[in-house]
Each structure stands twice: as C-alpha cells, then as structure tokens.
C-alpha positions as CSV (number, residue, x, y, z in Angstrom):
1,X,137.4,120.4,6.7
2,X,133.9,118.8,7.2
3,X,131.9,118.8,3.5
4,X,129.4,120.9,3.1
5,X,126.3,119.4,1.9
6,X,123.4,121.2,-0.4
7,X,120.2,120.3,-0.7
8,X,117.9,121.3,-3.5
9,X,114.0,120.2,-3.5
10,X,113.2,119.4,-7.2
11,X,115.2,118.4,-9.9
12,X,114.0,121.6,-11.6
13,X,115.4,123.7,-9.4
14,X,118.4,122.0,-9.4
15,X,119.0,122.5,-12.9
16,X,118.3,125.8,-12.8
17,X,120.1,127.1,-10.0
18,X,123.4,125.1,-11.1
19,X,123.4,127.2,-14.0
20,X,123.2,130.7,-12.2
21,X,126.3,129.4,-9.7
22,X,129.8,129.6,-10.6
23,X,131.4,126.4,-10.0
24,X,134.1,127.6,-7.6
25,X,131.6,128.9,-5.4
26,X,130.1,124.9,-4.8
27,X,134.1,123.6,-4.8
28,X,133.9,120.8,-2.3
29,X,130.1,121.0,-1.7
30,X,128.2,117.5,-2.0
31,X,124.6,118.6,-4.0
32,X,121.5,116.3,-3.7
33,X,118.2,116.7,-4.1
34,X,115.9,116.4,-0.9
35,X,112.4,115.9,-2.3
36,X,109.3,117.2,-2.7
37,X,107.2,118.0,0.4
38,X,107.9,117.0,4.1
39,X,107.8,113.6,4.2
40,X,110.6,113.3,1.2
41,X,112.6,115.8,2.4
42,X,112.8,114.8,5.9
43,X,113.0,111.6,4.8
44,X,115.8,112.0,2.1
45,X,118.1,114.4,4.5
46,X,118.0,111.8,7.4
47,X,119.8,109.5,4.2
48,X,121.6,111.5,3.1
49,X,123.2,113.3,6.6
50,X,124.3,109.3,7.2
51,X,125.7,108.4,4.2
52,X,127.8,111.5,3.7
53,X,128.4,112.8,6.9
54,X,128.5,116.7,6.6
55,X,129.8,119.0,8.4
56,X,127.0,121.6,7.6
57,X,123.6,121.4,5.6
58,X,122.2,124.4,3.4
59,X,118.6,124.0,1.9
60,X,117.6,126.0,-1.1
61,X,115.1,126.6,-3.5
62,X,111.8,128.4,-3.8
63,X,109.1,129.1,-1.8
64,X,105.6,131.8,-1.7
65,X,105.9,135.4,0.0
66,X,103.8,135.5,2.6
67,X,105.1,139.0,4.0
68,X,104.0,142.4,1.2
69,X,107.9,143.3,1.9
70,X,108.9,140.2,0.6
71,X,109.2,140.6,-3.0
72,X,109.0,138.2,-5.6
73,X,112.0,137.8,-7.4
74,X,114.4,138.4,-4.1
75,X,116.0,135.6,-2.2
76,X,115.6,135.5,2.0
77,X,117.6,134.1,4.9
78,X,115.6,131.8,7.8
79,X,116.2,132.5,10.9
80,X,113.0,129.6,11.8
81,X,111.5,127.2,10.6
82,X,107.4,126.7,12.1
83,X,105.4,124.0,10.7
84,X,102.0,124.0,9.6
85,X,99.8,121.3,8.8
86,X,100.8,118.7,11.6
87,X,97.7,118.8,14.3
88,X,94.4,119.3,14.0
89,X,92.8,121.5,11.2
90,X,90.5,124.3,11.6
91,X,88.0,126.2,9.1
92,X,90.5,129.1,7.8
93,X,92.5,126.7,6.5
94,X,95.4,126.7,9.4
95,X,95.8,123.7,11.8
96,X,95.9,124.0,15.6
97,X,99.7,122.3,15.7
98,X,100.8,119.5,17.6
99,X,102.6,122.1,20.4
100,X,99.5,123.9,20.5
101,X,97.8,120.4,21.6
102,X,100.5,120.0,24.0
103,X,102.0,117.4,21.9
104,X,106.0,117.5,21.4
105,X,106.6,115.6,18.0
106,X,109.9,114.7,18.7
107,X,110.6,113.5,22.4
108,X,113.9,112.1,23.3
109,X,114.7,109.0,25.0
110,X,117.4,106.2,26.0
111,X,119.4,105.0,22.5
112,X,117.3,108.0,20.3
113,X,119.6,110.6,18.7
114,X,117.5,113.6,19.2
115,X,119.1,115.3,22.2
116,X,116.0,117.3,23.0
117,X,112.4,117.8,22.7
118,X,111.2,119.4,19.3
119,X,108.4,121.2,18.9
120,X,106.7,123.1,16.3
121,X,109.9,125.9,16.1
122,X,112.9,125.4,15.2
123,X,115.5,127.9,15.0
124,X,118.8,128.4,12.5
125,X,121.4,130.5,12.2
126,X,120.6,133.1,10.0
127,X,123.0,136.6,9.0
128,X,123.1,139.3,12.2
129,X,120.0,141.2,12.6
130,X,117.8,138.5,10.1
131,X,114.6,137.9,12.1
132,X,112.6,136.2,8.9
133,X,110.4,133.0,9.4
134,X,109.8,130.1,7.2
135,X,106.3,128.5,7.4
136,X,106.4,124.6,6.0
137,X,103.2,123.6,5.3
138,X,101.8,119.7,3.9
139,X,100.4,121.8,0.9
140,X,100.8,125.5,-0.6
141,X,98.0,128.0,0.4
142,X,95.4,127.6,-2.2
143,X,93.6,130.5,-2.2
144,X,94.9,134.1,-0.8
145,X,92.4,133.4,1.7
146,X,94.3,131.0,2.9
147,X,97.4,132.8,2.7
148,X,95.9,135.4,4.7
149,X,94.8,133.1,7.3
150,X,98.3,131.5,7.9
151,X,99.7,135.1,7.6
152,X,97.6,136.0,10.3
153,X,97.9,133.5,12.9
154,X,101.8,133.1,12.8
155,X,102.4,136.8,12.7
156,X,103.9,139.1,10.7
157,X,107.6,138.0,10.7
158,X,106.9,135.0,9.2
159,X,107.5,136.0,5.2
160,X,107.2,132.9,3.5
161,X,106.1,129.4,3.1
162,X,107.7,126.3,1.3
163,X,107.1,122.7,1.9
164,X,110.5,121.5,2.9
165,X,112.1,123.7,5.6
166,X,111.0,122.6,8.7
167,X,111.4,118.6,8.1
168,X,114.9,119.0,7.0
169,X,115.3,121.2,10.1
170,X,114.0,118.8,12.0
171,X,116.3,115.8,10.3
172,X,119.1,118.0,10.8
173,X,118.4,118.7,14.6
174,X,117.9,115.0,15.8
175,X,121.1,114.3,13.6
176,X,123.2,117.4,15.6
177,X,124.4,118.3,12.0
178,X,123.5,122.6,11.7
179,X,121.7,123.9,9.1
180,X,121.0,127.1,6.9
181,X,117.8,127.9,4.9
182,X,117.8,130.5,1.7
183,X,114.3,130.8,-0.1
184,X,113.7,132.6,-3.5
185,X,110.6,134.0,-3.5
186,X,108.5,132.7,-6.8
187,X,105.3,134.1,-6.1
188,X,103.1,135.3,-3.8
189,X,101.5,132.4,-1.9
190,X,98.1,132.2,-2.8
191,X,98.6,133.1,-6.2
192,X,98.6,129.5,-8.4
193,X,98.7,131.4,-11.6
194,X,101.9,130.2,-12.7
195,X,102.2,133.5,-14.9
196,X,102.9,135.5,-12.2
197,X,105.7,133.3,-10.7
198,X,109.5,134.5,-11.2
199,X,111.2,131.4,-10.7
200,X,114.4,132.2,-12.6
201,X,114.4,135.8,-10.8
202,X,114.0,134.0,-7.7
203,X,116.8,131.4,-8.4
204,X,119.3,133.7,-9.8
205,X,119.0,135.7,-6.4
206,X,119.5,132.5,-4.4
207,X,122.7,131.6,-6.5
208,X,123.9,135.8,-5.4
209,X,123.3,134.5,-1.8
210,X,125.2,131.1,-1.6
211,X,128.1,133.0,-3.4
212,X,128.3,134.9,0.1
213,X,129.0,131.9,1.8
C-alpha cells in the first residue's frame, strides 16, 4: 500500500499534536514538517513528495477562523484552497490575485509535470457535503479590519486562513500525488492577542479528526 505522508508546519505543532495522537492511528504514516509560510512549505513538500514517494499527502496544523461559525477550539476539513497575497495589492489589505490579472501561475508545457493550468483555486477532497474554504495568505490578517476585508471579498464559505495550504496544494497538484487539508482553529484571525488563542484545543480536535482516517 502506498505510504501515507503527514505534513505538520512548525515544529511546535508537531510536538503537540504527536502527543494528542495514538500511535496506531499514524502506523505506517511518514511525518515531516513542511515549513513555515508559502514559500517553505511549497518548497519542503515538492522535497519531500520526491524523496518519499507517497501515495497520499495530509496537511495539518492551525490556522485563524475567518467564518463567526467557525469556532475556535474545533478542527475543519478543506474542500479549497484560494490564495491570497500573490498579485497586486490593494488598500483593504486584500490583493487583486494573479487569476484576477489574467495571469495563470502555473502553466504547463513540454517536459513540465504540472498536467494542467493552476490558478488561484485549487480544490481537495474533503468528507460528503464539506463545502469549507481555506484562504493562504503571505502573512496573517493583522488587524480584524483586515480580516474583514479578506472575509468579504472571497465570500462567506471561506472559514479560515493559514499560511501553508494552498502552496502544498499546489506542490501536490503539479506532483499528481492527492491531498487532504484539516485546520484547528487557534483564534480568530485578526486577533494577535495570543491570550485568546486555543492552540491545544485546536490541536487536540485535529488529532480526533485524523483518527477518522
């Protein structure tokens, strides 16, 4: 049977999700870390989908509600991935993206792996009936201003945003390999007082969901 291969974003949570997961629930996974932020992680999964060859990639790890029915403490499944950040920014604080601009940023050609054009979407397989979005930006809203803004623009089924999801969708895609997403949901996005974050809440319901699998 093809491996299955985890991928955590920071050491931290790592540690901390290891602990909340029985062991017989990762029997046979490979675990690596993917790196912090877009470029790491798309960068890290594109080396580590070609030195271990899995059969199927799952990201976890934590990311900011940008949804009010997307509580901290709970864990979510991604059905897509959009990214934000990669175009041309505007003065709310979002960015007219690169598909917007008419602009793919993947187009394939003779000897390239990518089978396809990507755009700014990319879409997963997610549980039946799971229409929740992931937002990847370059850097976490800020303010809830900006929050807001990001919230309104991309609509309200995108519920969160991290800063890994979409590159390591995108390294999965041009590799062919599939992939599944599961977010714990920290804190509200926007919010940088760390005192309001749930990070173990939010962990210990993402170790509840990879038990399903």
């Amino acid at each position: 049977m093809p491996k299955r291969l985890l991928l955590i974003p920071t050491s931290l949570e790592r540690k901390r999700l290891l602990k909340r997961l029985d062991p017989n629930v990762l029997a046979g996974w490979e675990i690596r870390l993917c790196g912090f932020g877009v470029i790491a992680a798309a960068t890290q999964t594109t080396h580590w989908i070609a030195q271990l060859q899995p059969g199927e990639v799952v990201l976890a790890g934590i990311a900011g509600s940008l949804h009010p029915d997307t509580s901290v403490g709970s864990a979510i499944w991604i059905s897509e991935t959009i990214c934000e950040g990669i175009g041309v920014g505007s003065q709310d604080g979002t960015c007219i993206s690169a598909g917007e601009l008419g602009w793919n940023q993947v187009e394939p050609e003779e000897g390239s792996p990518a089978q396809a054009a990507i755009n700014d979407r990319i879409s997963l397989p997610s549980p039946a009936g799971i229409n929740q979005k992931l937002l990847t930006v370059c850097a976490a809203s800020g303010s809830p201003a900006v929050a807001n803004a990001r919230r309104q623009k991309h609509g309200p089924d995108v519920v969160a945003e991290d800063m890994e999801g979409f590159a390591v969708a995108m390294a999965c895609r041009v590799a062919g390999v599939p992939l599944r997403i599961v977010r714990g949901i920290s804190n509200v996005a926007g919010d940088r007082d760390s005192a309001n974050w749930q990070i173990d809440n939010a962990l210990d319901a993402v170790a509840k969901s990879l038990a399903t699998l």
